[in-house]
DRENTORKOL-3810 file (N, C-alpha, C; in nm, 4 decimals):
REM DRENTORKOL-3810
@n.u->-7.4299; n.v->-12.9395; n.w->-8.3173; ca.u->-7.4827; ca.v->-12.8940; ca.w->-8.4452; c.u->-7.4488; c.v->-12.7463; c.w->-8.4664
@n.u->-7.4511; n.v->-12.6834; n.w->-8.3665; ca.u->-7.4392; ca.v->-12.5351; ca.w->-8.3786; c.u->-7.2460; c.v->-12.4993; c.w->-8.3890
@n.u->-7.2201; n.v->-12.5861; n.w->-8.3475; ca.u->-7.0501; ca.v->-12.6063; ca.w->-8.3578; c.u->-7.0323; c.v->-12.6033; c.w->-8.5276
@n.u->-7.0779; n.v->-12.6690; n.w->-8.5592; ca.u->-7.0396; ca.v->-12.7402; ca.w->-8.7020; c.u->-7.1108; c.v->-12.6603; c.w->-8.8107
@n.u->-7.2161; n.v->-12.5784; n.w->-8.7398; ca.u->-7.2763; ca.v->-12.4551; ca.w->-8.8322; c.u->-7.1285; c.v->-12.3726; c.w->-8.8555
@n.u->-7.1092; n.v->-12.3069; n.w->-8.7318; ca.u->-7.0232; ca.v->-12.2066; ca.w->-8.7357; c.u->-6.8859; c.v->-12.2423; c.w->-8.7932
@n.u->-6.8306; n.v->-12.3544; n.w->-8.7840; ca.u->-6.7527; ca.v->-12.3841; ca.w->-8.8491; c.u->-6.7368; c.v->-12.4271; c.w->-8.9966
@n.u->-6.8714; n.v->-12.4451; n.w->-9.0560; ca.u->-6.9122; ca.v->-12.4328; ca.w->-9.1827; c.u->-6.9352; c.v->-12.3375; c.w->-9.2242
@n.u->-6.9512; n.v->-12.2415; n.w->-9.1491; ca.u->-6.9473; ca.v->-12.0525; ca.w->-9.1951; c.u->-6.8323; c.v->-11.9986; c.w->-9.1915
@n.u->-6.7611; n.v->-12.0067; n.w->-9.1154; ca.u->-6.6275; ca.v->-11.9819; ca.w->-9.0903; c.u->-6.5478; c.v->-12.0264; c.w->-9.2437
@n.u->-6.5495; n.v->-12.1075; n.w->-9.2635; ca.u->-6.4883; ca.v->-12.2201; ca.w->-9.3764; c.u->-6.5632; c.v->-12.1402; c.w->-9.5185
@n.u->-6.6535; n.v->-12.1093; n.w->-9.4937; ca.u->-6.6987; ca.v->-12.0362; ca.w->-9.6245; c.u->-6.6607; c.v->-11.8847; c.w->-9.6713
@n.u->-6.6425; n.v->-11.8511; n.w->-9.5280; ca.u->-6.5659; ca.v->-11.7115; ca.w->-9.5491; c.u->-6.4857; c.v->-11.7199; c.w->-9.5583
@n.u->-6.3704; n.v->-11.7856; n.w->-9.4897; ca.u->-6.2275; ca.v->-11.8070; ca.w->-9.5435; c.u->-6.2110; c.v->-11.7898; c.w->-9.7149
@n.u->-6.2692; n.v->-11.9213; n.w->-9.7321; ca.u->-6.2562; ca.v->-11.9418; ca.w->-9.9097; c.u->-6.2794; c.v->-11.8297; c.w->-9.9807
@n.u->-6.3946; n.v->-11.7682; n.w->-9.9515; ca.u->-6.4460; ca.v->-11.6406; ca.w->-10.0338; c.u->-6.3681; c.v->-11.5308; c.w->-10.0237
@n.u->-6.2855; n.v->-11.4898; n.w->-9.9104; ca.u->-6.1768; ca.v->-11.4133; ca.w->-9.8263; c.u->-6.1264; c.v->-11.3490; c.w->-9.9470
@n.u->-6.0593; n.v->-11.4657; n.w->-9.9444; ca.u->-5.8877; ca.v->-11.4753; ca.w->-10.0549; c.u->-5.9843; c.v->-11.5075; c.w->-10.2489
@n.u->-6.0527; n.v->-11.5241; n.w->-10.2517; ca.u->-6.0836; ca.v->-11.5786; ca.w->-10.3752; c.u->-6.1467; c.v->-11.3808; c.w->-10.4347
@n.u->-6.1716; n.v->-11.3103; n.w->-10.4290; ca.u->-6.2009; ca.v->-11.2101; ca.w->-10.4429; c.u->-6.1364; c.v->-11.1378; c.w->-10.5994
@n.u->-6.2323; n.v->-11.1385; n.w->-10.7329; ca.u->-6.1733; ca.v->-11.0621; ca.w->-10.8119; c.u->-6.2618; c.v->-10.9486; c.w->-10.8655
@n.u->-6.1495; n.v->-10.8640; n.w->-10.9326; ca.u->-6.2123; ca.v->-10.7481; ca.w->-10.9988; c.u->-6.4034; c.v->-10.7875; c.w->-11.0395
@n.u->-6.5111; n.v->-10.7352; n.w->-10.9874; ca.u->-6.6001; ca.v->-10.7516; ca.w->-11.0940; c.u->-6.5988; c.v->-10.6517; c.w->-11.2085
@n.u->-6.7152; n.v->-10.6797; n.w->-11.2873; ca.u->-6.7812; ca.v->-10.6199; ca.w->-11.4047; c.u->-6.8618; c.v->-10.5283; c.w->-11.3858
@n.u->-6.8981; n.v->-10.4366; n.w->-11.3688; ca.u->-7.0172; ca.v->-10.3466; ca.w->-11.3054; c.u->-7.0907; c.v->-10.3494; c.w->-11.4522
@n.u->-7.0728; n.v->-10.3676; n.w->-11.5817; ca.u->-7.1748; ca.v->-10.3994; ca.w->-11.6925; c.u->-7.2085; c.v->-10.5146; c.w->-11.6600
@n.u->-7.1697; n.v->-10.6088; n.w->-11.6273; ca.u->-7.2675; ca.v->-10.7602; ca.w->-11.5930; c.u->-7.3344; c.v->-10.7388; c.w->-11.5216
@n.u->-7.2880; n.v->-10.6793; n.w->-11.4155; ca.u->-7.3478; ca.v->-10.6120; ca.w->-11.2881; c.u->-7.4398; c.v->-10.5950; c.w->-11.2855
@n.u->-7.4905; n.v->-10.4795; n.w->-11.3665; ca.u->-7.6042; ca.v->-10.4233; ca.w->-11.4218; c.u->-7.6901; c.v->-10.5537; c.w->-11.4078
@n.u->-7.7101; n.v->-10.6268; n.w->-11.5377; ca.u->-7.7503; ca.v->-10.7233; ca.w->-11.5960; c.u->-7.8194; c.v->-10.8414; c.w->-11.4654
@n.u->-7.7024; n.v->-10.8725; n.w->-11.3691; ca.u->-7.7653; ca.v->-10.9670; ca.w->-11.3067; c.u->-7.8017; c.v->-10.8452; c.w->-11.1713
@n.u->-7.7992; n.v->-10.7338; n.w->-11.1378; ca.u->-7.8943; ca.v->-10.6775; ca.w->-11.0886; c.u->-8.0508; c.v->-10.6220; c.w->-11.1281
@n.u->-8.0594; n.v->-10.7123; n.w->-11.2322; ca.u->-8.2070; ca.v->-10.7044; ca.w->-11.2501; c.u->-8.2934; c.v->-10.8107; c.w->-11.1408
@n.u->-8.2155; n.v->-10.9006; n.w->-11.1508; ca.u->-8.2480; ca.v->-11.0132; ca.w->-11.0253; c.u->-8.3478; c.v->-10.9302; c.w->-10.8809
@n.u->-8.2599; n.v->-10.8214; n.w->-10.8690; ca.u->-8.2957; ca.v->-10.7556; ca.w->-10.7192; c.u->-8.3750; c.v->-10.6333; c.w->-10.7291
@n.u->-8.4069; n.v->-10.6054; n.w->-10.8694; ca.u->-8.4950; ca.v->-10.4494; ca.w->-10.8977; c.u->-8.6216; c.v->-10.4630; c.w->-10.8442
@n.u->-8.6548; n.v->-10.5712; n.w->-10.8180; ca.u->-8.8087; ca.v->-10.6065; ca.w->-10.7372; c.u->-8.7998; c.v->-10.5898; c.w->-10.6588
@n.u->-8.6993; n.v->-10.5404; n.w->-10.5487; ca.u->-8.7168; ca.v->-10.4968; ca.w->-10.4447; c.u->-8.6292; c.v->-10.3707; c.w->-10.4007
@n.u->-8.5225; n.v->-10.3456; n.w->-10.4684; ca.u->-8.4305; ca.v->-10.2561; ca.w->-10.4557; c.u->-8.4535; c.v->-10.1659; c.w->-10.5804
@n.u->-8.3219; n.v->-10.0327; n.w->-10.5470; ca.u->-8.3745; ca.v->-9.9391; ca.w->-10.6380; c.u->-8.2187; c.v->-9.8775; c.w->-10.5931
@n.u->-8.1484; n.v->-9.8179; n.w->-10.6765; ca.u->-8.0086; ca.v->-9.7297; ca.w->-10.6990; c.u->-8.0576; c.v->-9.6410; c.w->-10.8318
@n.u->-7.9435; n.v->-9.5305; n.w->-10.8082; ca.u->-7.9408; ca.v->-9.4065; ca.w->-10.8611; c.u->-7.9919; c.v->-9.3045; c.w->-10.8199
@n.u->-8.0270; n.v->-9.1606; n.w->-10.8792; ca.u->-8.0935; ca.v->-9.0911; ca.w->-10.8248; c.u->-8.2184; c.v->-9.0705; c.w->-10.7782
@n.u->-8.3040; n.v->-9.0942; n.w->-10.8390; ca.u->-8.4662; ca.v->-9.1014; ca.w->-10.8301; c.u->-8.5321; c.v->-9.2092; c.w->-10.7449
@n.u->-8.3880; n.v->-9.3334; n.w->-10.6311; ca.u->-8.4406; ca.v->-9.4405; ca.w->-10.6053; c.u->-8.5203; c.v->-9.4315; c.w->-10.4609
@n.u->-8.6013; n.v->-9.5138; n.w->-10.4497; ca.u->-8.6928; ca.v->-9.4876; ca.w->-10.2982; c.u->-8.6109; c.v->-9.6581; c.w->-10.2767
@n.u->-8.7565; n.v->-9.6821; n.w->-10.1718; ca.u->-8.7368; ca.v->-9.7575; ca.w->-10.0720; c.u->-8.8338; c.v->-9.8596; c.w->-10.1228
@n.u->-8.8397; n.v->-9.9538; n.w->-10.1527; ca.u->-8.9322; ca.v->-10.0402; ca.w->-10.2286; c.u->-8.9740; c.v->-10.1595; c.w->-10.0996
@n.u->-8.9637; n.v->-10.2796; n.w->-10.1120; ca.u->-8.9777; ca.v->-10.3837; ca.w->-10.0214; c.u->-8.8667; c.v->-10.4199; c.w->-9.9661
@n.u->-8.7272; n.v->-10.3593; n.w->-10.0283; ca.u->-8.5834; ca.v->-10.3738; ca.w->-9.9543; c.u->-8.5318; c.v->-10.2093; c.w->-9.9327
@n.u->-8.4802; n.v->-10.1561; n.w->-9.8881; ca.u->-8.3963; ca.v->-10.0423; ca.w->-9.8505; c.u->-8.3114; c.v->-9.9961; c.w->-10.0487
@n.u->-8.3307; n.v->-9.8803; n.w->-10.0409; ca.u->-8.2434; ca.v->-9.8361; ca.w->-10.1635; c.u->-8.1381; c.v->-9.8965; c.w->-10.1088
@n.u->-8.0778; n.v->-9.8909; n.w->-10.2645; ca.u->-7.8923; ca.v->-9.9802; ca.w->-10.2196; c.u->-7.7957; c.v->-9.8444; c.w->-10.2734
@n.u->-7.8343; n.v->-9.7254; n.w->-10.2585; ca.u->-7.7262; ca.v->-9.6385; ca.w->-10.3241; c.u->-7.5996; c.v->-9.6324; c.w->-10.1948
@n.u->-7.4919; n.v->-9.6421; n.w->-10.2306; ca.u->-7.3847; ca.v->-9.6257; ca.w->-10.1331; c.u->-7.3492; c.v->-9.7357; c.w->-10.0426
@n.u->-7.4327; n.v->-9.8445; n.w->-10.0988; ca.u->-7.4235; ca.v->-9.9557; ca.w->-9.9829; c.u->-7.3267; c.v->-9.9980; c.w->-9.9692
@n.u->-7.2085; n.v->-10.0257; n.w->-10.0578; ca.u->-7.0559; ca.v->-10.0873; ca.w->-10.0443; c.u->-7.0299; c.v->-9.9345; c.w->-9.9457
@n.u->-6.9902; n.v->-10.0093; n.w->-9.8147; ca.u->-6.9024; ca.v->-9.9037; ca.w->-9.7620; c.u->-6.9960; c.v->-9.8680; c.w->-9.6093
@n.u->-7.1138; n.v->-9.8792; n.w->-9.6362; ca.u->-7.2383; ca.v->-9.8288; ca.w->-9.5366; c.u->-7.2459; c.v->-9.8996; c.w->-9.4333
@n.u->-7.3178; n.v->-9.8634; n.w->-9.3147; ca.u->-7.3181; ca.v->-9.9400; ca.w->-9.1921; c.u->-7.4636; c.v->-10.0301; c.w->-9.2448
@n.u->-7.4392; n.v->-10.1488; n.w->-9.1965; ca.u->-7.5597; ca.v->-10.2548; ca.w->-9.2124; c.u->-7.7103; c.v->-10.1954; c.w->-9.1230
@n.u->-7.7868; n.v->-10.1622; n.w->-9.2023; ca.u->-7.9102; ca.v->-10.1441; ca.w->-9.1466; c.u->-7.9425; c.v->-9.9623; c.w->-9.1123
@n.u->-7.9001; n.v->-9.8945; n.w->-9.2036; ca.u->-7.8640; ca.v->-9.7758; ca.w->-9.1952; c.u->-7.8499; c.v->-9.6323; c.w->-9.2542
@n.u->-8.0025; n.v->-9.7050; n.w->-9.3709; ca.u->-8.1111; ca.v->-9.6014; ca.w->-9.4148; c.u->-8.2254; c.v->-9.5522; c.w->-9.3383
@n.u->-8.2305; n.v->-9.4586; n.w->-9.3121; ca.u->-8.2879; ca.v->-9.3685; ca.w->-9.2033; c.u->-8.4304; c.v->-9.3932; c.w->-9.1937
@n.u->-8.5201; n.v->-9.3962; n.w->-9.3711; ca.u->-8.6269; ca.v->-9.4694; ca.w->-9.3617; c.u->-8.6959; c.v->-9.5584; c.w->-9.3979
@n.u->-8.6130; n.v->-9.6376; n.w->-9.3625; ca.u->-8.6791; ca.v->-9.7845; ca.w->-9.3827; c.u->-8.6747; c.v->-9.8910; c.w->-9.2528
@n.u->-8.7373; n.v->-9.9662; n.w->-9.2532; ca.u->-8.7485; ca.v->-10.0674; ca.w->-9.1294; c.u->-8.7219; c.v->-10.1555; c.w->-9.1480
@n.u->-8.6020; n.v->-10.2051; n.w->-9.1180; ca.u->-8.5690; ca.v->-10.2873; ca.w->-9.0784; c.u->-8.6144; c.v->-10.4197; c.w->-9.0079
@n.u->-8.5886; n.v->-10.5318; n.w->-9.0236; ca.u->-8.6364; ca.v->-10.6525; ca.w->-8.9644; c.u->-8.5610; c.v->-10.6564; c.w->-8.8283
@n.u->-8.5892; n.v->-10.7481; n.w->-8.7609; ca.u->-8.4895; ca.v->-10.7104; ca.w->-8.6351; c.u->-8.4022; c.v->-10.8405; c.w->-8.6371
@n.u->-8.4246; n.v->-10.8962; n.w->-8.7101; ca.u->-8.2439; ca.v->-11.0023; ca.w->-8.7627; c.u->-8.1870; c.v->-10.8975; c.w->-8.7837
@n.u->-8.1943; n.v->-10.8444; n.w->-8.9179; ca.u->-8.0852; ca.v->-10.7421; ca.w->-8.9879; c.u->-8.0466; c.v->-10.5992; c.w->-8.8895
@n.u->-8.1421; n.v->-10.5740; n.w->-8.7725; ca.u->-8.0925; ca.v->-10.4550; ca.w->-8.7091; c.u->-7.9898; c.v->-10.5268; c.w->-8.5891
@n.u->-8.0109; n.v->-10.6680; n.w->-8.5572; ca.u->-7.9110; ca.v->-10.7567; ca.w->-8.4710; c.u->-7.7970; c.v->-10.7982; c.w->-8.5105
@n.u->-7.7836; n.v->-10.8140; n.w->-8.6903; ca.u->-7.6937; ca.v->-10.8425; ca.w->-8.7866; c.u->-7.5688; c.v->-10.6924; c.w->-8.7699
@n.u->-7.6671; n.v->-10.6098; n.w->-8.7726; ca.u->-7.5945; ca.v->-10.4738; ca.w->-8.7998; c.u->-7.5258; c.v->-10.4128; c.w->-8.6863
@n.u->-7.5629; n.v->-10.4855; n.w->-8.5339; ca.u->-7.5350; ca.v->-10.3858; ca.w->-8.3790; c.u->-7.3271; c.v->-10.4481; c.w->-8.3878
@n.u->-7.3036; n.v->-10.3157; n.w->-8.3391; ca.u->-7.1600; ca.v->-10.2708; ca.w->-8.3515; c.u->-7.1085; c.v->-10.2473; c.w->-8.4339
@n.u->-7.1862; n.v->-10.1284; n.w->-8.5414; ca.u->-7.1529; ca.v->-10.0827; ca.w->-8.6629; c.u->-7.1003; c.v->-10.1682; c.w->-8.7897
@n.u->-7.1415; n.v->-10.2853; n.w->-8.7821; ca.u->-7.1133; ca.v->-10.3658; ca.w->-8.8822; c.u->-7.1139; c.v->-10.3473; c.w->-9.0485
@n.u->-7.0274; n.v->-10.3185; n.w->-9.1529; ca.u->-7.0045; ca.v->-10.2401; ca.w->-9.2111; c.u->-7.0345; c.v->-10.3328; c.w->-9.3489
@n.u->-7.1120; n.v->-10.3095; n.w->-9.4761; ca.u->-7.1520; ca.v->-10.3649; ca.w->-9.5594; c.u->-7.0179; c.v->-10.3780; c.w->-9.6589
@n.u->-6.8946; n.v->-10.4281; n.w->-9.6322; ca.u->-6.7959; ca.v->-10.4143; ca.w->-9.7296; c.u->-6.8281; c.v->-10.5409; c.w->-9.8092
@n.u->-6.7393; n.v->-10.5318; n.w->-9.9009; ca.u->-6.7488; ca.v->-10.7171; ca.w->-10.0158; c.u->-6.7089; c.v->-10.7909; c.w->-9.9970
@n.u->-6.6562; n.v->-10.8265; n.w->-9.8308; ca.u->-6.6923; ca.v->-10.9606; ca.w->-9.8169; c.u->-6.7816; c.v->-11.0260; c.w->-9.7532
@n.u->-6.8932; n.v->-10.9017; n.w->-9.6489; ca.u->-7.0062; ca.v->-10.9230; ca.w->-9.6340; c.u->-7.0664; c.v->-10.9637; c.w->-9.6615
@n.u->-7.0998; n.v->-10.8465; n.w->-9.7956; ca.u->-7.1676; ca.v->-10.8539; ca.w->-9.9409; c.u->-7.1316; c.v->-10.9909; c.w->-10.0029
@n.u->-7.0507; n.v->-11.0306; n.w->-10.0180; ca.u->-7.0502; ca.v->-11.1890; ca.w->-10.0847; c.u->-7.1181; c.v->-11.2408; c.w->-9.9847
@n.u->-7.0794; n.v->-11.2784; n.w->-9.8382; ca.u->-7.1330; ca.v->-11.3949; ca.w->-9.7482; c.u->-7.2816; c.v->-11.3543; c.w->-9.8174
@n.u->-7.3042; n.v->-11.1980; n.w->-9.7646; ca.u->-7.4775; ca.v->-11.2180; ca.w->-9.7719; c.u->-7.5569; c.v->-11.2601; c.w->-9.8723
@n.u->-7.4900; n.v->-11.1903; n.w->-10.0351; ca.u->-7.5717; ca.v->-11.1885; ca.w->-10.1659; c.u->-7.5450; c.v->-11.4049; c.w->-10.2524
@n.u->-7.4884; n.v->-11.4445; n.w->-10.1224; ca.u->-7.4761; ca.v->-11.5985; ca.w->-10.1608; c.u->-7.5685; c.v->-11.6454; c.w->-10.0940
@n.u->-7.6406; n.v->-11.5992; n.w->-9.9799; ca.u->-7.7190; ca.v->-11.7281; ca.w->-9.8963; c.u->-7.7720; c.v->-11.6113; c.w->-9.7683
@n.u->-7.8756; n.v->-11.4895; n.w->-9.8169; ca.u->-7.9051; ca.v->-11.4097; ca.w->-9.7307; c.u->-7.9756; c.v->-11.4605; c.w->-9.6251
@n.u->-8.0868; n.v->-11.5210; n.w->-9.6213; ca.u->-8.1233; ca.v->-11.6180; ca.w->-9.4974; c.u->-8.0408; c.v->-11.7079; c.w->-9.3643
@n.u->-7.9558; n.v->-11.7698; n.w->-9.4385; ca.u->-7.8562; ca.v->-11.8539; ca.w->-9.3809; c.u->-7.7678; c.v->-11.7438; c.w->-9.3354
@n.u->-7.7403; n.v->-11.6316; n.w->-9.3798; ca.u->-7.6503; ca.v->-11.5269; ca.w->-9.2875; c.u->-7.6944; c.v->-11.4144; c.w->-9.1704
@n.u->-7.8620; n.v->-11.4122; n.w->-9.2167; ca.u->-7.9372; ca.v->-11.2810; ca.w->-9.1597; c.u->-8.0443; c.v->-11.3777; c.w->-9.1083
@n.u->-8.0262; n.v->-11.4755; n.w->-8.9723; ca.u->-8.1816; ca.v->-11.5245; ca.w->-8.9730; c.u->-8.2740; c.v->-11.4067; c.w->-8.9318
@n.u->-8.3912; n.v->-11.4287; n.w->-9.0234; ca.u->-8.5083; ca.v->-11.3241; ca.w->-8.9479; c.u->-8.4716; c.v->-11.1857; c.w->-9.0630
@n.u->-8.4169; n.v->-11.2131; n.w->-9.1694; ca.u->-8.3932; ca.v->-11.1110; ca.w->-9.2596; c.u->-8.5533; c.v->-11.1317; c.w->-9.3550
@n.u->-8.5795; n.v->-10.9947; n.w->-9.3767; ca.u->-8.7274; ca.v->-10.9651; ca.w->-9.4322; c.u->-8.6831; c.v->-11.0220; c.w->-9.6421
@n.u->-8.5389; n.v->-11.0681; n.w->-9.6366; ca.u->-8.5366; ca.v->-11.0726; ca.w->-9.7754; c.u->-8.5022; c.v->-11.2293; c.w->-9.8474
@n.u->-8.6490; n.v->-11.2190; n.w->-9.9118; ca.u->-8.6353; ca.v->-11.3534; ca.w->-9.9249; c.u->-8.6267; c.v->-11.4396; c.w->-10.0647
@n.u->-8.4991; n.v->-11.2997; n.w->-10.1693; ca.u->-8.4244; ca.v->-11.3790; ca.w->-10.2433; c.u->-8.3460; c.v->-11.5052; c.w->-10.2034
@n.u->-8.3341; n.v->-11.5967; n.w->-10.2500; ca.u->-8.2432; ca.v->-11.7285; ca.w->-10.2451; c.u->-8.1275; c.v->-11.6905; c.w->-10.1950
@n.u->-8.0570; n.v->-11.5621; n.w->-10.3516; ca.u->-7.9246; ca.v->-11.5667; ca.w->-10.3192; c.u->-7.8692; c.v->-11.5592; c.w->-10.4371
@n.u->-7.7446; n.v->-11.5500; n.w->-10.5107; ca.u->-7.6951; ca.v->-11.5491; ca.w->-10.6107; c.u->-7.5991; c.v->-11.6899; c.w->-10.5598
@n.u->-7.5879; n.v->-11.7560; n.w->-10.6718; ca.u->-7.5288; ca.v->-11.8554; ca.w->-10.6455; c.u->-7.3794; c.v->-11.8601; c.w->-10.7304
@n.u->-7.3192; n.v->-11.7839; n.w->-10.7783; ca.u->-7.1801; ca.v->-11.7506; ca.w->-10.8591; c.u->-7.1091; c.v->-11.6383; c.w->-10.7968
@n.u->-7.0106; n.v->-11.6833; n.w->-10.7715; ca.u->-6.9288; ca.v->-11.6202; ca.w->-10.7357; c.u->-6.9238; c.v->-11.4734; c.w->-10.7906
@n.u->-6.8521; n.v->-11.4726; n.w->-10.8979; ca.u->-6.8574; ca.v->-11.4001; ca.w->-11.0333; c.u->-7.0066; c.v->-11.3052; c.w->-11.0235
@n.u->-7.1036; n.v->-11.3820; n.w->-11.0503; ca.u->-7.2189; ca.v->-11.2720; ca.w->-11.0532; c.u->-7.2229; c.v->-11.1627; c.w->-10.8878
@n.u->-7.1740; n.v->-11.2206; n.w->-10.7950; ca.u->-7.1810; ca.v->-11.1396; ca.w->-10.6441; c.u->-7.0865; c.v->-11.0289; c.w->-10.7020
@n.u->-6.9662; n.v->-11.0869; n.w->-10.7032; ca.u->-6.8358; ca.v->-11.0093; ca.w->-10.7719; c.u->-6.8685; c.v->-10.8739; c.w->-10.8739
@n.u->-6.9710; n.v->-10.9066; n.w->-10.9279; ca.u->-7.0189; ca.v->-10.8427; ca.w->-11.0915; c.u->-7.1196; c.v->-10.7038; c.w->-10.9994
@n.u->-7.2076; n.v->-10.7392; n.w->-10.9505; ca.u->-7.3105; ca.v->-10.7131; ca.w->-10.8601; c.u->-7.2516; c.v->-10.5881; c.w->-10.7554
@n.u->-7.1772; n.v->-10.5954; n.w->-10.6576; ca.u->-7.0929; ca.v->-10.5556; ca.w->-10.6502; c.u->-7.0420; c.v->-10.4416; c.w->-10.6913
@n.u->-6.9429; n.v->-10.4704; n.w->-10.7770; ca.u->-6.8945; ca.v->-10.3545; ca.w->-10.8579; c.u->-6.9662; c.v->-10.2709; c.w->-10.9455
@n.u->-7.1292; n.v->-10.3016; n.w->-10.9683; ca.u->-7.2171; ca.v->-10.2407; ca.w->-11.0238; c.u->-7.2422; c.v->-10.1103; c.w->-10.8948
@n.u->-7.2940; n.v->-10.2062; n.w->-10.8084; ca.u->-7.3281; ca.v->-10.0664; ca.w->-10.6844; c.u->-7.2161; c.v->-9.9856; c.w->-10.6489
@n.u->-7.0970; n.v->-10.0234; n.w->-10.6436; ca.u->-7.0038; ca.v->-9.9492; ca.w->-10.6203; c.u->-7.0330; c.v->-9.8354; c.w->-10.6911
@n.u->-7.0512; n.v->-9.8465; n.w->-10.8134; ca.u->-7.0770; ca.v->-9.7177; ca.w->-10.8787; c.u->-7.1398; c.v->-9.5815; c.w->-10.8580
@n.u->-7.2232; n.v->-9.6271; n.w->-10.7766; ca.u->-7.3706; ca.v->-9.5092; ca.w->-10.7073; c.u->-7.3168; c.v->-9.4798; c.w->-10.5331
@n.u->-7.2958; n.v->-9.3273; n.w->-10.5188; ca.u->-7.2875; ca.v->-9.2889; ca.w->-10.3971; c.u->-7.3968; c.v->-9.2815; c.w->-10.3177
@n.u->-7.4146; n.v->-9.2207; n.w->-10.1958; ca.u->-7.5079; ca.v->-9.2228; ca.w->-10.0934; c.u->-7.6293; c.v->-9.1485; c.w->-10.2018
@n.u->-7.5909; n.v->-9.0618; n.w->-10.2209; ca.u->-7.7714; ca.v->-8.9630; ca.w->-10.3177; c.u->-7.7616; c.v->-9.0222; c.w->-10.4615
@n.u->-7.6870; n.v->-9.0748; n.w->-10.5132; ca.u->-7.7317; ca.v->-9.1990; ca.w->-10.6216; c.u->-7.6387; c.v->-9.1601; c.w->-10.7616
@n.u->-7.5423; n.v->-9.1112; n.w->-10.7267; ca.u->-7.5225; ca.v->-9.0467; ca.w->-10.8221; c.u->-7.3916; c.v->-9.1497; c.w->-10.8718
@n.u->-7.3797; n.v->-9.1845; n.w->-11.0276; ca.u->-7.3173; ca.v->-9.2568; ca.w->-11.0722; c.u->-7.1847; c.v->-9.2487; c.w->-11.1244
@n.u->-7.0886; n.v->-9.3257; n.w->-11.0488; ca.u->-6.9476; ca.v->-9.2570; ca.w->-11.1253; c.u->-6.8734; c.v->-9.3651; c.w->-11.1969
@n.u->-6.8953; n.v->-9.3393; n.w->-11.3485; ca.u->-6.8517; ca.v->-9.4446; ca.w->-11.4258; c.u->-6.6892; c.v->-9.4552; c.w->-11.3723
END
């Protein structure tokens, strides 16, 4: 069973790999309202029930200074494991199923396109929140 997990994960990253397009960072916006209940970007953002997401494309997994972490996501994160977009897709599709023992217990975005969109929204905001159209 655990064979056929991993090889059903494997198989999902592949696909998602190569399938990768430009997002929208205005849709972006839009379906990051989904996650404002727990997250927070730009300047003025804290730490809500998830970790601010400013700078997260690019950041080491688990690696805002104050926030706590679950200890899935600090086991997810050991050997500098790096939040790039294809992470970010595996995770923002099925965060449970990628992070067991992750404290976040959105579903998931289920479109490609909206991860994609999502994405290129945060891209926008550096580490102190600052937005570069």
């Amino acid at each position: 069973m655990k064979k056929l997990m991993l090889i059903a994960g494997a198989a999902v990253v592949a696909m998602i790999s190569g399938a990768h397009a430009e997002g929208d960072a205005a849709a972006g916006e839009k379906v990051f309202r989904k996650c404002k209940a727990c997250h927070m970007v730009g300047e003025k953002a804290k730490n809500r029930v998830g970790p601010v997401l400013n700078g997260v494309v690019g950041r080491e997994v688990a690696t805002v200074g104050d926030y706590k972490y679950s200890k899935g996501m600090m086991e997810f994160g050991e050997g500098g494991k790096v939040w790039d977009e294809e992470t970010l897709m595996v995770y923002l599709m099925d965060p449970r199923g990628t992070v067991k023992g992750t404290k976040m217990a959105f579903a998931g975005l289920k479109k490609e396109e909206d991860v994609n969109n999502v994405i290129a929204y945060l891209e926008q905001f550096d580490a102190n929140g600052a937005e570069s159209n």
